[in-house]
TORZALUM-169151 format. One record per atom (N, C-alpha, C, CB): residue number from 0; residue in three letters; chain; atom name; y, x, z. Coordinates in nm, 2 decimals, decimal comma, always signed. Glycine has a CB too. Example, Ala and Ser with C-alpha at 12.3 -4.5 7.8 and 13.67 -1.06 7.14 Angstrom:
REM residues 2
NODE 0 Ala A N -0,57 +1,32 +0,78
NODE 0 Ala A CA -0,45 +1,23 +0,78
NODE 0 Ala A C -0,33 +1,32 +0,78
NODE 0 Ala A CB -0,45 +1,13 +0,90
NODE 1 Ser A N -0,22 +1,28 +0,71
NODE 1 Ser A CA -0,11 +1,37 +0,71
NODE 1 Ser A C +0,00 +1,29 +0,79
NODE 1 Ser A CB -0,06 +1,41 +0,57
END
This chain:
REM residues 123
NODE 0 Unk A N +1,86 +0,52 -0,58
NODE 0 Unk A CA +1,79 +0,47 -0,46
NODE 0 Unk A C +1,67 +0,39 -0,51
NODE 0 Unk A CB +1,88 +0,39 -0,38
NODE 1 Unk A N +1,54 +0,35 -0,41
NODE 1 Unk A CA +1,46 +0,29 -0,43
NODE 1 Unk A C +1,44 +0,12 -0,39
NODE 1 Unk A CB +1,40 +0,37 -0,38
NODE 2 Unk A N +1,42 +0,08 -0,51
NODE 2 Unk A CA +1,41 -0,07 -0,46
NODE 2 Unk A C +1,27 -0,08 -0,39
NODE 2 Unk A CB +1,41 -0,18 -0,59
NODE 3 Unk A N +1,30 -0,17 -0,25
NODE 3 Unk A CA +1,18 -0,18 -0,19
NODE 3 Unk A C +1,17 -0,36 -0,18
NODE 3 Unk A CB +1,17 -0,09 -0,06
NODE 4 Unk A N +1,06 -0,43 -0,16
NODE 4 Unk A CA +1,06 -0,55 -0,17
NODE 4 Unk A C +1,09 -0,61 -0,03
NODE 4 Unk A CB +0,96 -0,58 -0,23
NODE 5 Unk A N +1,16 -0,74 +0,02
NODE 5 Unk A CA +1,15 -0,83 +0,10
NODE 5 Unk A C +1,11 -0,98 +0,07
NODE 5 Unk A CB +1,24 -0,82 +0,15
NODE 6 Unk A N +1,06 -1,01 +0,20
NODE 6 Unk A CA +1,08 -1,17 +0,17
NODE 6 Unk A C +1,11 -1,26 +0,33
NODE 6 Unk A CB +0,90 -1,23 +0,08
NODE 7 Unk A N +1,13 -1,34 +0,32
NODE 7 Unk A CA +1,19 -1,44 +0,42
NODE 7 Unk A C +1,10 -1,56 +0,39
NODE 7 Unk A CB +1,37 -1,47 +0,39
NODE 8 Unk A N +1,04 -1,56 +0,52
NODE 8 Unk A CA +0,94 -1,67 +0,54
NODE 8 Unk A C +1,02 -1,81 +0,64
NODE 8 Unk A CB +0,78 -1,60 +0,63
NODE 9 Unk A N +0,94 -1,90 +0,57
NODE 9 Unk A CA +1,00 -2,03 +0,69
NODE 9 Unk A C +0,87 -2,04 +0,81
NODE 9 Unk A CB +1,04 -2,23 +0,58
NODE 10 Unk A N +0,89 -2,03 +0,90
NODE 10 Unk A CA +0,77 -2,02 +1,01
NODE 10 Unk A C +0,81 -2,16 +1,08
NODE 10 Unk A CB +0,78 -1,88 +1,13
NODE 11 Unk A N +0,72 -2,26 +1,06
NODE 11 Unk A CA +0,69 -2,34 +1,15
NODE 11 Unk A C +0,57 -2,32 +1,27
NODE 11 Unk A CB +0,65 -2,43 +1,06
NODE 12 Unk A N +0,63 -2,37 +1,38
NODE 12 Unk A CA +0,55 -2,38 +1,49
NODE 12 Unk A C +0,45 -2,45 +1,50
NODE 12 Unk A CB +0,61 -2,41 +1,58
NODE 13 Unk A N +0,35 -2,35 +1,56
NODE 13 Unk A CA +0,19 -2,43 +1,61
NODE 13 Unk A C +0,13 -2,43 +1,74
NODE 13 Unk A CB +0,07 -2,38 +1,52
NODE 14 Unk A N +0,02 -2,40 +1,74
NODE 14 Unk A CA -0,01 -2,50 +1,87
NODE 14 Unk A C +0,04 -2,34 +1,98
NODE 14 Unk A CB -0,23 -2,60 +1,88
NODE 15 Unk A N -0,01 -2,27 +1,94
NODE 15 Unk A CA +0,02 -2,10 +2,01
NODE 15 Unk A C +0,14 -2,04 +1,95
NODE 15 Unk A CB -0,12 -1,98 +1,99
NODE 16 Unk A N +0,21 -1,91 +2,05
NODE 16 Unk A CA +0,31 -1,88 +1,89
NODE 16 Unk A C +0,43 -1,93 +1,95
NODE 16 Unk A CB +0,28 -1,97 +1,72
NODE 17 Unk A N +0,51 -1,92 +1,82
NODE 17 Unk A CA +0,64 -1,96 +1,88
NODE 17 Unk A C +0,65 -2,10 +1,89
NODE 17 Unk A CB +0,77 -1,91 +1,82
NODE 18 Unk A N +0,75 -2,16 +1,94
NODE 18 Unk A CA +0,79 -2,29 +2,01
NODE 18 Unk A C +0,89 -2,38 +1,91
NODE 18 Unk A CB +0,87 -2,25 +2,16
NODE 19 Unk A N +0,96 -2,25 +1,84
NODE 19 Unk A CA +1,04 -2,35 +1,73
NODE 19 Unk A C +1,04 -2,28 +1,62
NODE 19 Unk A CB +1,20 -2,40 +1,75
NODE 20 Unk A N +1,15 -2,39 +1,54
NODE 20 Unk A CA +1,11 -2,33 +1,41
NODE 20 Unk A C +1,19 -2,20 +1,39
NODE 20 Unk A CB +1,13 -2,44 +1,28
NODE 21 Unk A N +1,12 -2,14 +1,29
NODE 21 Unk A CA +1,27 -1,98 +1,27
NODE 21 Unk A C +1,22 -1,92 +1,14
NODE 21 Unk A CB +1,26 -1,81 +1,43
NODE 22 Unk A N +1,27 -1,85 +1,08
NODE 22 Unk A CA +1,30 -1,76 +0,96
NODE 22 Unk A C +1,25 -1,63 +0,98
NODE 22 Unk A CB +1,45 -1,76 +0,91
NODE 23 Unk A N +1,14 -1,55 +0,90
NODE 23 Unk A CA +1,11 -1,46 +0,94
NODE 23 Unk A C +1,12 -1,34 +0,80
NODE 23 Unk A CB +0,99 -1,48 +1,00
NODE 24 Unk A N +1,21 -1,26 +0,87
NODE 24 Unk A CA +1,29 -1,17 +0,76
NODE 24 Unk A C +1,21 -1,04 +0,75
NODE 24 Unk A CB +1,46 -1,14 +0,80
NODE 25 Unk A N +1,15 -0,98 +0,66
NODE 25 Unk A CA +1,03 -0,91 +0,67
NODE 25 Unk A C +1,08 -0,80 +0,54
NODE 25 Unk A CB +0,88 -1,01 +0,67
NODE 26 Unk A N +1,09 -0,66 +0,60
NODE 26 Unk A CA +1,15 -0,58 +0,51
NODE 26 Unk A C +1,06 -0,44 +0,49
NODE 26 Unk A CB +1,30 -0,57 +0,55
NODE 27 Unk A N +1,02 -0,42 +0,37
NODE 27 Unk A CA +0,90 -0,31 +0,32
NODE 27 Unk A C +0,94 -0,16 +0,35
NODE 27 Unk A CB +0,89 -0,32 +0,14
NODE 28 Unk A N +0,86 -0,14 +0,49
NODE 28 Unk A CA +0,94 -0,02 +0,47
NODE 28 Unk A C +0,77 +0,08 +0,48
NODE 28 Unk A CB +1,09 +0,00 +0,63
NODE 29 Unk A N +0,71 +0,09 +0,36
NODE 29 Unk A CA +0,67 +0,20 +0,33
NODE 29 Unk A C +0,51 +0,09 +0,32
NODE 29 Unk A CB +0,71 +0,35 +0,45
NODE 30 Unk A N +0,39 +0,10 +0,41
NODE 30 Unk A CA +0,30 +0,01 +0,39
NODE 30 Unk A C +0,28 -0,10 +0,48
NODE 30 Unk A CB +0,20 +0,06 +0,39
NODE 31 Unk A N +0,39 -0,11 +0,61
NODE 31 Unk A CA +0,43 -0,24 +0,72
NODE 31 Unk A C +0,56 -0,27 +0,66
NODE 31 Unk A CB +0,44 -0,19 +0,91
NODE 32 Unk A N +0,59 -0,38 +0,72
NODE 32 Unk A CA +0,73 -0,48 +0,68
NODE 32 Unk A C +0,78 -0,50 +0,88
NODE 32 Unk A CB +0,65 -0,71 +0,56
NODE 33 Unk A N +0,89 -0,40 +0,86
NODE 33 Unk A CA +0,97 -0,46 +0,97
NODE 33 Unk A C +1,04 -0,60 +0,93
NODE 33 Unk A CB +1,09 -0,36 +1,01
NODE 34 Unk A N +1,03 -0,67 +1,10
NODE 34 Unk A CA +1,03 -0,85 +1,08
NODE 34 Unk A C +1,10 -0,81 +1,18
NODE 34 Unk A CB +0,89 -0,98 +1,10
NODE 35 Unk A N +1,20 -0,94 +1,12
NODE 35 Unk A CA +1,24 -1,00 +1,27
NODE 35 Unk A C +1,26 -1,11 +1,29
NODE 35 Unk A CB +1,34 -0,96 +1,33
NODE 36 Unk A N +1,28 -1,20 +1,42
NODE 36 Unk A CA +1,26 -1,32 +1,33
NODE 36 Unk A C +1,43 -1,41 +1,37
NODE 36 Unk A CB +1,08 -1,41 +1,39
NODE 37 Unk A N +1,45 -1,48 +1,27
NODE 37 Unk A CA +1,59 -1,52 +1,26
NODE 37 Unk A C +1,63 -1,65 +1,32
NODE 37 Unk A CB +1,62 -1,53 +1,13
NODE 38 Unk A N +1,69 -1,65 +1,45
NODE 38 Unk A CA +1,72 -1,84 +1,49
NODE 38 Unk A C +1,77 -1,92 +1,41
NODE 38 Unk A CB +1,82 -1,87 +1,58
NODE 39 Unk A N +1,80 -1,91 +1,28
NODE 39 Unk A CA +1,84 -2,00 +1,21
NODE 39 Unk A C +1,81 -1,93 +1,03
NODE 39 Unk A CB +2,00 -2,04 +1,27
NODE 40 Unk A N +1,83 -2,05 +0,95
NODE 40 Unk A CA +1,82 -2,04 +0,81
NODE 40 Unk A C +1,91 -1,91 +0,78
NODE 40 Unk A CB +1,86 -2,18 +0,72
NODE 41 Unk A N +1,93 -1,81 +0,70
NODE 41 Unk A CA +1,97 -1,72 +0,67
NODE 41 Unk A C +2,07 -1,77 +0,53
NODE 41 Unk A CB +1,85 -1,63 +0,65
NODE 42 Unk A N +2,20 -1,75 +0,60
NODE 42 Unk A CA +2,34 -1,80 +0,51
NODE 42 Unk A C +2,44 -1,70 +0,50
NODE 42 Unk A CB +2,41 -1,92 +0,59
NODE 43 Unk A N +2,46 -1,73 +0,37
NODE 43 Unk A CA +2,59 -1,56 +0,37
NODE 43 Unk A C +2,69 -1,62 +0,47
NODE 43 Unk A CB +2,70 -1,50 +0,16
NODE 44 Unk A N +2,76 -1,48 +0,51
NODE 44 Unk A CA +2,90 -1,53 +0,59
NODE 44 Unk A C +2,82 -1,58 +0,74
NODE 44 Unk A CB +3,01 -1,68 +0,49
NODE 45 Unk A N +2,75 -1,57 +0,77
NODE 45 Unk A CA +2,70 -1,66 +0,89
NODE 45 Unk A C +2,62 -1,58 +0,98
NODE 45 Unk A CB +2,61 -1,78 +0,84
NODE 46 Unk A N +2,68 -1,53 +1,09
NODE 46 Unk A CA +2,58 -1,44 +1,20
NODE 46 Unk A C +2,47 -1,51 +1,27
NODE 46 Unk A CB +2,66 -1,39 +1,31
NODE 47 Unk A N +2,39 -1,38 +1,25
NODE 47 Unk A CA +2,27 -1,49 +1,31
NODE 47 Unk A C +2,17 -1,39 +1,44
NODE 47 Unk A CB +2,13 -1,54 +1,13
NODE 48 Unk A N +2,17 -1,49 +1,51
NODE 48 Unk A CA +2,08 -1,42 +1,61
NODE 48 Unk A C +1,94 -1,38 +1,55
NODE 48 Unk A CB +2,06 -1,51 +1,73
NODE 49 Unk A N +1,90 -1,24 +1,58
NODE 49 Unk A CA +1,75 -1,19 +1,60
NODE 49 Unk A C +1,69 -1,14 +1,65
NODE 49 Unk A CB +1,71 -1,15 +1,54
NODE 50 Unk A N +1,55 -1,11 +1,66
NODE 50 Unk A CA +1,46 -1,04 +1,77
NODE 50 Unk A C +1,36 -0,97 +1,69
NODE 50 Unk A CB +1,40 -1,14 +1,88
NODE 51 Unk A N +1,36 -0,86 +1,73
NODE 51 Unk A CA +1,26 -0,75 +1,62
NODE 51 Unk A C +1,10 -0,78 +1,66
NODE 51 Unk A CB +1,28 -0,54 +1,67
NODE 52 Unk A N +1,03 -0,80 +1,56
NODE 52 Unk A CA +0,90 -0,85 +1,60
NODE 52 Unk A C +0,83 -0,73 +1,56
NODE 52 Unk A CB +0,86 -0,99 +1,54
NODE 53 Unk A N +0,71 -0,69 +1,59
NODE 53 Unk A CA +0,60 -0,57 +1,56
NODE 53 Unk A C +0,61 -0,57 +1,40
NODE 53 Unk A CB +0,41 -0,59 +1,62
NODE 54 Unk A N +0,57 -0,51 +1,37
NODE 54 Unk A CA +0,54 -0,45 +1,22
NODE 54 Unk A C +0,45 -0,53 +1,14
NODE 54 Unk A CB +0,47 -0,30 +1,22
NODE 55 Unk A N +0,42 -0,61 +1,04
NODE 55 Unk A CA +0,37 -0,66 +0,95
NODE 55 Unk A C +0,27 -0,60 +0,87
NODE 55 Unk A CB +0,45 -0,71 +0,89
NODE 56 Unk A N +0,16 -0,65 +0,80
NODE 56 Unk A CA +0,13 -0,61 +0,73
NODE 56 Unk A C +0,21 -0,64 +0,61
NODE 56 Unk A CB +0,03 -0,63 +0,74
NODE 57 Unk A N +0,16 -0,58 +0,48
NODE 57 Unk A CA +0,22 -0,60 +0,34
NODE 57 Unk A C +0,18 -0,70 +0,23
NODE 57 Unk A CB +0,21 -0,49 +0,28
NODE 58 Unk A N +0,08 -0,77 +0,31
NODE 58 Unk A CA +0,02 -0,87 +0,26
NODE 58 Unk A C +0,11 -0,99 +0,23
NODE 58 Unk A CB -0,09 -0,90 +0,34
NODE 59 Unk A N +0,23 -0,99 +0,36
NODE 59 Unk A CA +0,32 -1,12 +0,41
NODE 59 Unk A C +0,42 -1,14 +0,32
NODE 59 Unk A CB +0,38 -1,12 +0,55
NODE 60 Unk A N +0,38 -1,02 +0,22
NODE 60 Unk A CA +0,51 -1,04 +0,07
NODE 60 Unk A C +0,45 -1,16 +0,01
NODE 60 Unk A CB +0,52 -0,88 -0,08
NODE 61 Unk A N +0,31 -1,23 +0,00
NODE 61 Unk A CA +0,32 -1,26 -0,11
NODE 61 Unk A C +0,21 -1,38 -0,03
NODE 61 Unk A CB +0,29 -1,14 -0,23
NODE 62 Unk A N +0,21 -1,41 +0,08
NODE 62 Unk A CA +0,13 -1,52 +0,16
NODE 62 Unk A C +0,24 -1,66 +0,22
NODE 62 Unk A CB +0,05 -1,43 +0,31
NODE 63 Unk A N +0,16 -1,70 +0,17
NODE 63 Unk A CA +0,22 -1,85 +0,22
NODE 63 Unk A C +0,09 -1,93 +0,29
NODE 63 Unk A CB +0,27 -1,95 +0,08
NODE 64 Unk A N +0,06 -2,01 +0,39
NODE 64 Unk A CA +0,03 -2,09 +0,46
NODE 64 Unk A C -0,04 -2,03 +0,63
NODE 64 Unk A CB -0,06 -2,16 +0,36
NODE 65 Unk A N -0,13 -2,11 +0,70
NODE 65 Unk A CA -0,13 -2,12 +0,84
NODE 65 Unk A C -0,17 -1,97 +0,83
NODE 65 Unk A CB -0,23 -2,24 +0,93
NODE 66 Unk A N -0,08 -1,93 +0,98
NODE 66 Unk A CA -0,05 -1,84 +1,07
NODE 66 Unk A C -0,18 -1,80 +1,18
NODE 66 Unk A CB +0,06 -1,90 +1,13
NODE 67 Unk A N -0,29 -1,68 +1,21
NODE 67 Unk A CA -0,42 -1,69 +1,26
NODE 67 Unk A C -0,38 -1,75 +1,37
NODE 67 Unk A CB -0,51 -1,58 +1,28
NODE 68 Unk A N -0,48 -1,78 +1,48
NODE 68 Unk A CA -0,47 -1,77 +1,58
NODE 68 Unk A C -0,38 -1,92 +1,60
NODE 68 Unk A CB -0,42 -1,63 +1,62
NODE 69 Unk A N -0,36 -2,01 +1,53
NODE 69 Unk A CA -0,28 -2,11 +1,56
NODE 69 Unk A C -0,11 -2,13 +1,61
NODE 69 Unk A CB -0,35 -2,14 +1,64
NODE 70 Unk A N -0,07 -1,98 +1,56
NODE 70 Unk A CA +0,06 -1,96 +1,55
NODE 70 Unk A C +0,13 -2,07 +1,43
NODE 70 Unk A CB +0,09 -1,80 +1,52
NODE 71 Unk A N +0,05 -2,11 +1,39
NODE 71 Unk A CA +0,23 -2,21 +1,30
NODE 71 Unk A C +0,19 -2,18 +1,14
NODE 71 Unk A CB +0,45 -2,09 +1,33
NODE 72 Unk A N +0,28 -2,23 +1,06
NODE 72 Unk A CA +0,21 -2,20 +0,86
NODE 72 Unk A C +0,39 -2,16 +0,82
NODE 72 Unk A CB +0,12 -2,44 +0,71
NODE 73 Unk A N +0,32 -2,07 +0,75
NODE 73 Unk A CA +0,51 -2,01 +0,63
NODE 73 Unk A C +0,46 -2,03 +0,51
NODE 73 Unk A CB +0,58 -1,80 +0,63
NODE 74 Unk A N +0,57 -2,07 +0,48
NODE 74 Unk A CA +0,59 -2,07 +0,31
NODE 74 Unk A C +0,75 -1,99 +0,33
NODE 74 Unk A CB +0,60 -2,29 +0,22
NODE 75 Unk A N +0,75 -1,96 +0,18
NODE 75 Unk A CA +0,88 -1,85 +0,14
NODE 75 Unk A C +0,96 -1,94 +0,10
NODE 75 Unk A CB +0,86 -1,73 +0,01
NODE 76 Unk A N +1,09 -1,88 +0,18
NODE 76 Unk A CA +1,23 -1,94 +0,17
NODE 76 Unk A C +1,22 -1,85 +0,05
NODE 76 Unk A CB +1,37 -1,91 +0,31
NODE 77 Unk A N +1,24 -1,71 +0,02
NODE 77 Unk A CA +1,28 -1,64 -0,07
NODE 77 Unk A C +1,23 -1,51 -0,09
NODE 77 Unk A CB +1,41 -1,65 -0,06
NODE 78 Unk A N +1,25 -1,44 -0,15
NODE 78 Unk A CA +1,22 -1,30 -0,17
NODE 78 Unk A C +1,25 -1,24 -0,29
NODE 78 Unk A CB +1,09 -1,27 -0,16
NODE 79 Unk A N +1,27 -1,09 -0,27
NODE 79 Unk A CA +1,30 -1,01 -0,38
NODE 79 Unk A C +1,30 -0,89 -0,39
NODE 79 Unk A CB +1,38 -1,04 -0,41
NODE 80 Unk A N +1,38 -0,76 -0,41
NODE 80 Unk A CA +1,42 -0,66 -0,37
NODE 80 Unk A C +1,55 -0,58 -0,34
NODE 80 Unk A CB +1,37 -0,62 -0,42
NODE 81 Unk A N +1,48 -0,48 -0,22
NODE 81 Unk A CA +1,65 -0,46 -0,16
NODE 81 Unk A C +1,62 -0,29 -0,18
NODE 81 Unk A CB +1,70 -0,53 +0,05
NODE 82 Unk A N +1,77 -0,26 -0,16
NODE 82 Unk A CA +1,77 -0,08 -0,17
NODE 82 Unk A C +1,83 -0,07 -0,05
NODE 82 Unk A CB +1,87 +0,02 -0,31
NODE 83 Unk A N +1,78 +0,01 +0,02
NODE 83 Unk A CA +1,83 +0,07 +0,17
NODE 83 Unk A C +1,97 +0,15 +0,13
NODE 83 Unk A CB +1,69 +0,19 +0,26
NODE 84 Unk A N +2,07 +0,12 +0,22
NODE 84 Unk A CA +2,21 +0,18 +0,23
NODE 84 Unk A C +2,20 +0,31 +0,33
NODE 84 Unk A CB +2,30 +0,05 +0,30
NODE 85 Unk A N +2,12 +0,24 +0,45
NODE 85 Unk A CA +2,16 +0,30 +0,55
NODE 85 Unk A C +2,07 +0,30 +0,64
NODE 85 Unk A CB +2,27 +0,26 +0,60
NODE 86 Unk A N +2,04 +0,35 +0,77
NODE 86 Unk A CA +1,92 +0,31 +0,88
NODE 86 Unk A C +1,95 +0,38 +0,95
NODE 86 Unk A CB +1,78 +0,32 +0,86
NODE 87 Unk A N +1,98 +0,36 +1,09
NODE 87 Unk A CA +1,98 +0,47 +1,21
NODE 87 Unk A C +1,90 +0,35 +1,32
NODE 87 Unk A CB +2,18 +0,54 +1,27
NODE 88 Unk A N +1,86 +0,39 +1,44
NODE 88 Unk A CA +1,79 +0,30 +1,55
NODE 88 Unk A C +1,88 +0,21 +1,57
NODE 88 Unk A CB +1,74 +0,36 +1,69
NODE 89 Unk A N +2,04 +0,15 +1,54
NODE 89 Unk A CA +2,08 +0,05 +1,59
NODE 89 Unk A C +2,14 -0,04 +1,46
NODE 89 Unk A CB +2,17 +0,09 +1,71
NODE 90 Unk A N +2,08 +0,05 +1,33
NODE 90 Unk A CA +2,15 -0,07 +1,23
NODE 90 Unk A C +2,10 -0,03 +1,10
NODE 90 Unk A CB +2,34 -0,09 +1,23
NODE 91 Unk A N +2,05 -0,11 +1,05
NODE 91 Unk A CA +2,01 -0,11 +0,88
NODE 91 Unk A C +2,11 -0,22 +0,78
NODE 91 Unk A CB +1,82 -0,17 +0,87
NODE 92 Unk A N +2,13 -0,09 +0,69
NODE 92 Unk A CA +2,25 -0,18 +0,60
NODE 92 Unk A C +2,19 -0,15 +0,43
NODE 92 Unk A CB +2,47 -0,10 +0,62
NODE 93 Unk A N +2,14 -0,28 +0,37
NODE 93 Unk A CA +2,10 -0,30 +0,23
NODE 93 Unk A C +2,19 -0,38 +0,16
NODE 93 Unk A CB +1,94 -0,36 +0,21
NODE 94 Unk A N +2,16 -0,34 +0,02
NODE 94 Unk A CA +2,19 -0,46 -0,04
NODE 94 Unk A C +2,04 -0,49 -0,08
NODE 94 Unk A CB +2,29 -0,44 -0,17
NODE 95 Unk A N +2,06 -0,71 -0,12
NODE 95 Unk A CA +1,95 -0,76 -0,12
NODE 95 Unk A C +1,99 -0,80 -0,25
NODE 95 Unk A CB +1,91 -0,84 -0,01
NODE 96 Unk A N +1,85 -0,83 -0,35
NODE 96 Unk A CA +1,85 -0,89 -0,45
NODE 96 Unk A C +1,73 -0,98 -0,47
NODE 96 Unk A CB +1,86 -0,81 -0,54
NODE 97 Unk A N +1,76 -1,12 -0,43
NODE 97 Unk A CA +1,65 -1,24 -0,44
NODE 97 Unk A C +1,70 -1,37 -0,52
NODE 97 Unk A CB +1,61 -1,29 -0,27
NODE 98 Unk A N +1,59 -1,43 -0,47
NODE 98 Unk A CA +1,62 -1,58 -0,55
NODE 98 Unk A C +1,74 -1,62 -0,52
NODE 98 Unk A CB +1,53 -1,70 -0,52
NODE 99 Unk A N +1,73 -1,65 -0,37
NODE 99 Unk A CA +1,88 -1,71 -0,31
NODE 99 Unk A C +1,95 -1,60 -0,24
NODE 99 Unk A CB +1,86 -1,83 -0,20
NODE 100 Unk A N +1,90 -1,50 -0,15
NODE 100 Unk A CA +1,97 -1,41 -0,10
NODE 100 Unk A C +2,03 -1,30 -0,20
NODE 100 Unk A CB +1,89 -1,35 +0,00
NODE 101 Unk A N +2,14 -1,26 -0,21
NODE 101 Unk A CA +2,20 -1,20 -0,32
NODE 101 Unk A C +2,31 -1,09 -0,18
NODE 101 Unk A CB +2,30 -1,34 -0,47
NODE 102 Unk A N +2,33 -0,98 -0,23
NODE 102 Unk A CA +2,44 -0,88 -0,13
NODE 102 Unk A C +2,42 -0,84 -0,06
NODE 102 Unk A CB +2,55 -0,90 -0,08
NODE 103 Unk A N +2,55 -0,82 +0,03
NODE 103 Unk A CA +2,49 -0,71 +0,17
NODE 103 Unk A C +2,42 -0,76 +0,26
NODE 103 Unk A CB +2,58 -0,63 +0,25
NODE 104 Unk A N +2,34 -0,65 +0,31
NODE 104 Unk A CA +2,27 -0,72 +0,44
NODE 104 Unk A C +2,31 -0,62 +0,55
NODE 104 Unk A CB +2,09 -0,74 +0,43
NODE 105 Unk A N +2,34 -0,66 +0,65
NODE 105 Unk A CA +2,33 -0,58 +0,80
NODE 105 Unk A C +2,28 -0,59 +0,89
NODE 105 Unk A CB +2,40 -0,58 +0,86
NODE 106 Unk A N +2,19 -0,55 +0,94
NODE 106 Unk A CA +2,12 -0,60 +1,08
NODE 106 Unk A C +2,16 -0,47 +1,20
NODE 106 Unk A CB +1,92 -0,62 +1,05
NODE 107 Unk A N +2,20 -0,53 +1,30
NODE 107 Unk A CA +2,30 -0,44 +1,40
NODE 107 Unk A C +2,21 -0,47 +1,56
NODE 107 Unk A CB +2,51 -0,51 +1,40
NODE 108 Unk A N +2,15 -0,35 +1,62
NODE 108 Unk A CA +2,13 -0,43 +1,69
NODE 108 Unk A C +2,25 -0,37 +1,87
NODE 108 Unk A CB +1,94 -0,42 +1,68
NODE 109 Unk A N +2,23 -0,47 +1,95
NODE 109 Unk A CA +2,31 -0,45 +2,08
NODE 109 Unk A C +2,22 -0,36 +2,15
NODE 109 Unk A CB +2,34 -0,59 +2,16
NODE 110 Unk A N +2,31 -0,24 +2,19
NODE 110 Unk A CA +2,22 -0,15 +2,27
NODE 110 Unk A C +2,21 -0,20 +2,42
NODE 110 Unk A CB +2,26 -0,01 +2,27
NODE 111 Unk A N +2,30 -0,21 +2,43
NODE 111 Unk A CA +2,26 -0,28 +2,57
NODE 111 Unk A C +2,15 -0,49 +2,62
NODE 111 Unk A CB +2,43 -0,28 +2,64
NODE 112 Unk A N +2,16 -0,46 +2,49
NODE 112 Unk A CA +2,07 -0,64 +2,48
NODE 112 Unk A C +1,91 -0,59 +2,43
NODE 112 Unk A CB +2,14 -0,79 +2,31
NODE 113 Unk A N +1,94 -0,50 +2,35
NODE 113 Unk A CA +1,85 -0,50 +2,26
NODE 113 Unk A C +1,83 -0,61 +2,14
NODE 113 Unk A CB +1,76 -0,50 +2,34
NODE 114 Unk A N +1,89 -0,69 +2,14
NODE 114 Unk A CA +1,92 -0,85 +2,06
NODE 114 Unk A C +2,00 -0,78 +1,91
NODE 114 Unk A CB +2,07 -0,98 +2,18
NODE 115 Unk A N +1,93 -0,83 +1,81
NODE 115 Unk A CA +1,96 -0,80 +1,67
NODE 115 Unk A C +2,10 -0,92 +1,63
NODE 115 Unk A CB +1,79 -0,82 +1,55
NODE 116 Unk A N +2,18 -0,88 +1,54
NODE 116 Unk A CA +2,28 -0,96 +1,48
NODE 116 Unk A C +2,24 -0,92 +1,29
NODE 116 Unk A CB +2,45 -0,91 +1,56
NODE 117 Unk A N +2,18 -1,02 +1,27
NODE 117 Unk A CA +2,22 -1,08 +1,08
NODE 117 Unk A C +2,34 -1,09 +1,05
NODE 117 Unk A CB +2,17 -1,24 +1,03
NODE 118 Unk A N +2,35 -1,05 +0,95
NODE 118 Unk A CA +2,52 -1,08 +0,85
NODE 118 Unk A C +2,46 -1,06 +0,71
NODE 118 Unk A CB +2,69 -0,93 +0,88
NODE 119 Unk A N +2,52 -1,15 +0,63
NODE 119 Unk A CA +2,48 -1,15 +0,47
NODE 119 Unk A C +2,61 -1,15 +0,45
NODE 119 Unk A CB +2,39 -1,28 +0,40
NODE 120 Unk A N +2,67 -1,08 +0,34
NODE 120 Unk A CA +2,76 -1,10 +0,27
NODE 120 Unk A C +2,78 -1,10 +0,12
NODE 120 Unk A CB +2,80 -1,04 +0,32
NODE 121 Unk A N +2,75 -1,18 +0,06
NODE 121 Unk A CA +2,76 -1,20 -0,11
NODE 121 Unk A C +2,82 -1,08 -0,20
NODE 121 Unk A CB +2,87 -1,34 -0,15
NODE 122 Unk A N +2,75 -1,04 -0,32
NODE 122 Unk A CA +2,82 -0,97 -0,38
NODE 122 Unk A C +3,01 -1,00 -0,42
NODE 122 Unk A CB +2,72 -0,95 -0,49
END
């Protein structure tokens, strides 16, 4: 399989944009990074609410500070590379290999919500 890169930004809020703070999990899939963005810090063992945000550029692997438009500044929680497991429209399953994020990843989403669920689980 192919290692492709992620990274997980910390997104603080600014004056436009979002309203609080959140974790933006941003995964390389080809020359855009599907994001989504996470209600809380990203913890193994720990479900986390998410919401699929538009497609990224590839630039956001490797950027840290303010956000255009007065959306808010990221700096990197973490990053590294992951190999895709799996992908159909309601769930992508990798393993991740980063600084701090290490194992499986799942992202599942609710068909009838549309609302994404995070799960990390440690090697």
């Amino acid at each position: 399989m192919e290692a492709r890169r992620f990274v997980v930004l910390r997104h603080e809020p600014g004056e436009s944009g979002p309203r609080e703070l959140h974790w933006d999990l941003m995964l390389e899939f080809g020359d855009r990074l599907r994001t989504w963005a996470l209600s809380r810090e990203p913890l193994a063992g720990v479900p986390i609410a998410a919401e699929e945000l538009p497609a990224h550029r590839s630039a956001y692997l490797d950027y840290e500070g303010p956000v255009s438009r007065g959306r808010g500044t990221v700096s990197r929680f973490d990053r590294g590379t992951f190999e895709l497991e799996a992908e159909s429209a309601d769930e992508i399953t990798a393993t991740l290999a980063g600084r701090r994020l290490k194992g499986y990843l799942r992202l599942h989403r609710d068909a009838s919500s549309q609302r994404w669920t995070v799960l990390l689980a440690p090697n």
